[in-house]
N, C-alpha and C positions, 0 to 999 in steps of 0.2 A: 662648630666644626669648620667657620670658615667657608662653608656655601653660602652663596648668596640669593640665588638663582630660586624662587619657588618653584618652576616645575620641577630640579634638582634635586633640591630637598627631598619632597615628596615621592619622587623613585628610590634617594636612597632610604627613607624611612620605609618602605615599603619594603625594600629587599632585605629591611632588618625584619619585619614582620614574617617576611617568608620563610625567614630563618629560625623562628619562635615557634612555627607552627612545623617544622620539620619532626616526625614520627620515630622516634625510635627502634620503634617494632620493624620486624622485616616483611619485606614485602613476601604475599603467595605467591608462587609461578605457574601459570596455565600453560599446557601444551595445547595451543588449538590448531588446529588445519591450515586454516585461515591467515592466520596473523601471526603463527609462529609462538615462542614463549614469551608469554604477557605477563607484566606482574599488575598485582590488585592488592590494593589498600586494606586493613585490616576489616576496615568499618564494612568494606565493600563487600571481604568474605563473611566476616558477620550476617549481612543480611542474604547471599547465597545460601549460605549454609540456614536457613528457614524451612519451614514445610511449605509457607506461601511459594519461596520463590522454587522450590526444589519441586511444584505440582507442574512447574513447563518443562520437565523432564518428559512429560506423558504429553505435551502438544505436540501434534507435527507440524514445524513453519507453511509447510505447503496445502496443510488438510488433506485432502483427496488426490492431490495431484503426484502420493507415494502410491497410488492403486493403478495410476499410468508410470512414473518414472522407477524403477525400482532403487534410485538411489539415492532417490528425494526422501531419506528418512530420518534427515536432522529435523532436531525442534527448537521451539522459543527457549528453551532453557540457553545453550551455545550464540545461537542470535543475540540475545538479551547481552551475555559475558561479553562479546565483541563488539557490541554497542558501547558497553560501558568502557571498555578498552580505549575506543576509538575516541570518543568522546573526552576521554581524557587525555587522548594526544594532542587532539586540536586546540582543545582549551591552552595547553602548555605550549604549543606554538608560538599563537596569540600573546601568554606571558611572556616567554622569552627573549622575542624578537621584537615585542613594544612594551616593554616596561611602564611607559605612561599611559597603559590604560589601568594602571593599576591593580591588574586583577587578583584575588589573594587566594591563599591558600583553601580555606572555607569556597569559595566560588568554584574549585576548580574541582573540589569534591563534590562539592552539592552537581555542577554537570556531571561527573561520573555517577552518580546515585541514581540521576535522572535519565541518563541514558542505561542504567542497568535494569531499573525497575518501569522502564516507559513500558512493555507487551504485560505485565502483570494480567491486564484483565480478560487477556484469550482467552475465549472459552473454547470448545471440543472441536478441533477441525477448523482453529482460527478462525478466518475471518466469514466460514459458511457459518458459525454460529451467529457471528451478531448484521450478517449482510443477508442471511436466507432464512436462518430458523427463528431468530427472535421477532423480526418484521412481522413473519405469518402468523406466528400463536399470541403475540401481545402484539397487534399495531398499533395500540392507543398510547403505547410512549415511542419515546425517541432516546434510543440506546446505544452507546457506540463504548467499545473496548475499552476508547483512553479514558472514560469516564468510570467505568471498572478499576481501572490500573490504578486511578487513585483511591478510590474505595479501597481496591485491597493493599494499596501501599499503606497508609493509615491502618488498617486494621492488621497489616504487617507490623510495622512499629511498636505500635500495642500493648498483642498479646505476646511479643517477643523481648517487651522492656527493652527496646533499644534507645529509649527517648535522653538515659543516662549513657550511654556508652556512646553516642552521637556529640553529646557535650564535652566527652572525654578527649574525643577528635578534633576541640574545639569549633562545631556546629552551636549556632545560637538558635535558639529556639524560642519562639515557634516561627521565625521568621524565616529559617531557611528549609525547613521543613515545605511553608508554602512555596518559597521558590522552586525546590523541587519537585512540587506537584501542578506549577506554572508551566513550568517545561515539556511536561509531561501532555496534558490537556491545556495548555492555554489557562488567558485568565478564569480565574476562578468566581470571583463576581465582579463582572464589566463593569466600569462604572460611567454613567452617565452622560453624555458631551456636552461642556459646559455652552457650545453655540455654535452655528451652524459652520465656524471657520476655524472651532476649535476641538477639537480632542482628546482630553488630560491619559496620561500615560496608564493603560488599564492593568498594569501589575504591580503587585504590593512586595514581592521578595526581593528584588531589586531596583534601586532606580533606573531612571532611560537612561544615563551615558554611560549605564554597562545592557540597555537592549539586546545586544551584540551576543550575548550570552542565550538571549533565549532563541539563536537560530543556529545550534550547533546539533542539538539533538532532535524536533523536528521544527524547522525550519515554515513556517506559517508563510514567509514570503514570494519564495520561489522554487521549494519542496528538494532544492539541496542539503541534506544534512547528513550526519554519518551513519543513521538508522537504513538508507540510502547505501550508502555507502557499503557495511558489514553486506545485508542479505545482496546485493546484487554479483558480490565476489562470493559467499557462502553456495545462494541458489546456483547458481553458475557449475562451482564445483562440482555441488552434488546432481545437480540434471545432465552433467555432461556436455554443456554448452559454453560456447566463447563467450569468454568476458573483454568487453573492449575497452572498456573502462580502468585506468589506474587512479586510485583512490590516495596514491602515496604524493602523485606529484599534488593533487591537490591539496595536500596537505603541507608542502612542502612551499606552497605559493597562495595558500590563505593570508589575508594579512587584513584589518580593522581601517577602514576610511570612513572621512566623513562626506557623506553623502544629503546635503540639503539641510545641514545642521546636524545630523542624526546618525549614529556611528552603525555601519553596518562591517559585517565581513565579504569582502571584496576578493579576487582573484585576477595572478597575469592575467592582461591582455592575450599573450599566445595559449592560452588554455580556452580560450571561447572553445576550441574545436573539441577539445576532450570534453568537454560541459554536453556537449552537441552529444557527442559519444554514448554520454551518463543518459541519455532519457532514449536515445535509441536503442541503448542495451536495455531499459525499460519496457518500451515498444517490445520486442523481441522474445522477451519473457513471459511478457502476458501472451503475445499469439503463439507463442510456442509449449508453454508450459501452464504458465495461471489461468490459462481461458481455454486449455484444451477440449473440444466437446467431446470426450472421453469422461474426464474430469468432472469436468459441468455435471453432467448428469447422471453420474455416480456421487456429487453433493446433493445434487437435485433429489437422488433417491433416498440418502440418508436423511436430510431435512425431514421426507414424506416419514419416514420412520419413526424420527422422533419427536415428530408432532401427533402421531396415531399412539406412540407411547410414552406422550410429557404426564397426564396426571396419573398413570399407573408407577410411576417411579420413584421411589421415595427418597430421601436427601434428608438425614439429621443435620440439623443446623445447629448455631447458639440456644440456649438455653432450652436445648430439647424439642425445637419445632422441625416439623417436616416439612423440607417443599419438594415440588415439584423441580422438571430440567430447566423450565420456563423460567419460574418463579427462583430458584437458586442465585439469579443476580442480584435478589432484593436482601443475601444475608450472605456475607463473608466468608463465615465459616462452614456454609453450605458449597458458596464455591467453589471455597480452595478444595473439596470433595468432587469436583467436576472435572473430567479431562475425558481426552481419546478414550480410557477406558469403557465409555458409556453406549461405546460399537458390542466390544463383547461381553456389557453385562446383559443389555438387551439380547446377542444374536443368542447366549446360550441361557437365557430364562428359559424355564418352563410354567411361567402364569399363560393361565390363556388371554387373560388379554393381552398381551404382546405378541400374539400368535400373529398379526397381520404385520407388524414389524419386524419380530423377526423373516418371516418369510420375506420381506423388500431386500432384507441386509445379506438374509440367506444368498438370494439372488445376486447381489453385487460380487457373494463371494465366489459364486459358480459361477461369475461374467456373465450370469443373462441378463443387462442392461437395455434399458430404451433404445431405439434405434435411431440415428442423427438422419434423419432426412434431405438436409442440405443448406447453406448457408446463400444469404443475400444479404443486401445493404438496401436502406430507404433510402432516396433521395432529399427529403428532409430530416429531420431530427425527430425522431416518437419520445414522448417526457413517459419516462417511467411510472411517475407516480400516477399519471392515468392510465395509463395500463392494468397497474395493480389494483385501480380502485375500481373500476367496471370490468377486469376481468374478461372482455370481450373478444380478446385476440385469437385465443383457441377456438372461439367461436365463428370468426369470422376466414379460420382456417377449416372448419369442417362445412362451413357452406360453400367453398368452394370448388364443389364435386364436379367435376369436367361433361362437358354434355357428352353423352355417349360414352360414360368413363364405364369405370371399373363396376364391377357387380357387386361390390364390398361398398357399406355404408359403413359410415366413420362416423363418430359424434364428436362434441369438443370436449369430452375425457379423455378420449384417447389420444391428444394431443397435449404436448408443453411449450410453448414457445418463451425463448430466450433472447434476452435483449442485452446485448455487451455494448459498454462505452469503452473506446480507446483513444488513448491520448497520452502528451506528455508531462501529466498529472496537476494540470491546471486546466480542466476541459478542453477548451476552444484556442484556450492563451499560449504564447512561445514563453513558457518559465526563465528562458535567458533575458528575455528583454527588462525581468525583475532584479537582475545580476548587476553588478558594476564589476570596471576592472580598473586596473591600474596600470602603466606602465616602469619600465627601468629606470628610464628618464627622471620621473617624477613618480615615487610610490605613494606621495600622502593626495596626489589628486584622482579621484575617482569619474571613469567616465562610461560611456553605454557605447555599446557595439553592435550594430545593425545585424541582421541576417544576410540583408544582401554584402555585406562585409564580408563576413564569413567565406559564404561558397554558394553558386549556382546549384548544387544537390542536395542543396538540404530542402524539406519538406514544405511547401506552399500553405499544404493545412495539420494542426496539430490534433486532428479528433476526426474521429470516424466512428459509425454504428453499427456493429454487424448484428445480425435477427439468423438463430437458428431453430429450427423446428423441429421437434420429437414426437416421435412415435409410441405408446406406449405397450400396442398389439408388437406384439413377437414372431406372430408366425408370419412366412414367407409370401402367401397370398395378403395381407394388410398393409405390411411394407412395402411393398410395391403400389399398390392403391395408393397407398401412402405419398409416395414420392408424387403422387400425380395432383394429389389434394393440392401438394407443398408449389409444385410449379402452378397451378394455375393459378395458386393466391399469390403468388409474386407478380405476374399477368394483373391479375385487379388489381393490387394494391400498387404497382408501377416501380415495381423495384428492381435491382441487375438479377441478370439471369444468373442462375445456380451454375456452378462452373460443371457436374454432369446433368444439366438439364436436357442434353440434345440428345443424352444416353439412355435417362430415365424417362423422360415424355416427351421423342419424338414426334409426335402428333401433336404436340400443345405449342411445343418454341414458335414454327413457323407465323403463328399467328400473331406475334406483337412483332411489329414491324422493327424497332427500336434496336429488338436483338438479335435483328439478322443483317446489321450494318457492316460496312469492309471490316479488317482487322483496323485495328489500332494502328499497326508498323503500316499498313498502304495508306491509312489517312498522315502518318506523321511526314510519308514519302510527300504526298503531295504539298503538303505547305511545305513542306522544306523547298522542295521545287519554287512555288513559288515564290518564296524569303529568296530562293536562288538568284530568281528571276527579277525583282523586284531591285537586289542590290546592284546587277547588272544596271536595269535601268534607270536607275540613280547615278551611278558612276557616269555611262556616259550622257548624262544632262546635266552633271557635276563639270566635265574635261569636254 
């Protein structure tokens, strides 16, 4: 052809490959809310059109938190399609605009598959199923969704003989099968690090100088990806909350650099502040709507439900076995039989043993709910999983009854205590500082951008702990007692005052010194005063 140039070559062979692998078939068009009309890949409707994938019809993205918002009642099913959407635009980004990272047609479906099929393994009420109910009735493993999602992606493929009609699309098998199940969960067996300075690449569906690929759908390094992306414009929508986040420009200013040898996806420099944006509309969502103590503990109550009615419930699985709600993630085809539905198989049985379930569920649905007592913060960090393993914190909230309190004795049944992590989905860490950017000037050099770059407003710390306390007594004499338990173990345990503490136990506040100090605004008055005073007298020892 008269090229001479091997990287040349090699693009335009590539763009002959893209043109081999071009589909004839027409694309579907989705009307969705979100994104407008989408079109989807034959193979992609293929596996929508499933009973696997067609069961997150019945999740609701938000679980409980449609019993607080009445418009939170989209599910995994639309999440999932807009995933894969998105996931396929960025990918095509990537292709378009750097031809030499060679990406092909096969790659840029297998990311569409992977972000379609990544929520597969939600179970009933998302993630209260595998963050509250599975914990408490099996603790002795360690279970998580995305480990689901491939179990039932495989056993999607299956029993649905997609494994010829995936080749038909020119998918190679079984290697991109793994890639798509890499995506999805991460590596599937780590392999071992050949010495303490070295670490061989732990994925087998693609080589590292397409890495690049496996942080599009969820993103392991700085928890930017378009799974991110879809629910914070969908939740938004449907809660009725500002989204501050645009998802288009970042899409529009994604671009592949090498970073330390090792190709990552990078973004403008002028988008640090929108990135900023993306984990504070994060922030914002969980205190406003994922963590509402509403919500909470209205999961709190269903969990109690359907752990008092997991071995009374039966589940046909494969080959004729029954399990239990527990037990249903150890068989495929028992799960894909598992959704929301399993509110009102319980609430309207009539076995008696679900009589004490149904009556919690009953109760959710006449709003007689636990009572929130009030919310504080420890001043150090409490590790959860000691909490769960000795169990002592309700305990250590019913011993402390106020001298001269209430005439109501409390025990630690009648209390829940709740422990939320917040943060910007890296615990403790700024997720940007894992970011590169680049600028106009030069797009192929990639570089890091401080926070104090940024802006003086953005957040000093990225994690905070809030501890709320419940009630499980109803009537109006316990609640009140109640509140008093609640403040004086804030008092022991040295935690902030409850913002109506001065309402509900005025006789208890006065007594920790700590939290009867000026306001906040007359202590900022005074150091500012003196920073006032301080620059003055600089100046004139300066002149």
């Amino acid at each position: 052809m008269g090229v001479s140039p091997m990287g040349i070559r090699l693009q335009i062979l590539h763009s002959l490959k893209k043109l081999w692998w071009i589909s004839p078939e027409t694309m579907k068009v989705f009307n969705d809310p979100i994104h407008g009309h989408i079109e989807m890949h034959p193979l992609l409707v293929r596996i929508i059109d499933t009973p696997q994938f067609q069961r997150l019809r019945n999740i609701k993205q938000l679980g409980a938190v449609y019993f607080v918002f009445p418009g939170a009642s989209h599910n995994r099913f639309e999440h999932s399609i807009g995933v894969g959407y998105l996931a396929g635009q960025l990918v095509q980004v990537l292709s378009e605009q750097q031809p030499e990272l060679l990406i092909s047609s096969r790659d840029i479906l297998c990311v569409q598959i992977a972000g379609l099929c990544h929520d597969l393994g939600h179970g009933p009420f998302s993630h209260m199923f595998d963050s509250m109910f599975i914990p408490k009735v099996r603790p002795d493993i360690e279970w998580k969704h995305e480990k689901a999602s491939v179990q039932m992606f495989d056993h999607l493929v299956q029993v649905n003989n997609l494994e010829p009609v995936m080749e038909q699309y020119g998918l190679v098998l079984p290697e991109d099968l793994v890639f798509i199940k890499e995506q999805i969960a991460g590596p599937l067996e780590p392999n071992i690090p050949l010495s303490q300075d070295q670490t061989p690449w732990p994925y087998n569906g693609r080589p590292e100088e397409k890495r690049f690929l496996y942080e599009i759908v969820a993103n392991k390094r700085n928890g930017i990806d378009v799974d991110k992306w879809d629910y914070f414009a969908r939740d938004c929508y449907h809660l009725g909350i500002q989204n501050n986040f645009d998802y288009q420009r970042s899409l529009k200013f994604a671009r592949v650099c090498e970073v330390e040898g090792k190709r990552q996806i990078c973004t403008r420099d002028k988008e640090v502040g929108n990135l900023y944006n993306m984990f504070h509309t994060r922030t914002c969502l969980h205190r406003n709507a994922y963590q509402h103590k509403t919500g909470n503990i209205i999961e709190t109550m269903i969990t109690e439900a359907l752990e008092k009615a997991d071995r009374y419930v039966q589940i046909e699985g494969s080959e004729g076995r029954v399990f239990s709600i527990s037990s249903a993630i150890d068989d495929m085809e028992a799960y894909t039989k598992l959704t929301d539905h399993i509110f009102e198989h319980v609430l309207y049985s009539t076995s008696p043993e679900l009589a004490e379930s149904r009556t919690i569920l009953r109760n959710i649905v006449c709003r007689k709910l636990y009572k929130c007592l009030g919310q504080t913060h420890p001043k150090e960090r409490i590790e959860k999983t000691q909490v769960s393993e000795t169990d002592q914190t309700p305990v250590s909230v019913a011993e402390a009854r106020p001298q001269n309190g209430p005439d109501v004795f409390l025990e630690a049944e009648d209390f829940i205590v709740s422990i939320i992590d917040m943060d910007y989905g890296m615990k403790g860490k700024n997720p940007i500082n894992n970011m590169r950017f680049y600028s106009k000037q030069n797009p192929t050099k990639a570089f890091k951008i401080r926070k104090d770059q940024v802006s003086q407003l953005l957040p000093q710390k990225f994690t905070e702990q809030l501890i709320r306390v419940y009630c499980k007594r109803m009537d109006q004499r316990s609640i009140a007692a109640a509140k008093k338990y609640f403040v004086q173990w804030c008092i022991n345990k040295d935690f902030t005052k409850p913002q109506d503490g001065d309402v509900t136990a005025p006789e208890l506040t006065p007594l920790k010194h700590s939290w009867n100090d000026k306001d906040e605004d007359e202590d900022k008055d005074e150091d500012d005063e003196e920073k006032r005073k301080g620059v003055e007298n600089a100046k004139v020892a300066l002149f």
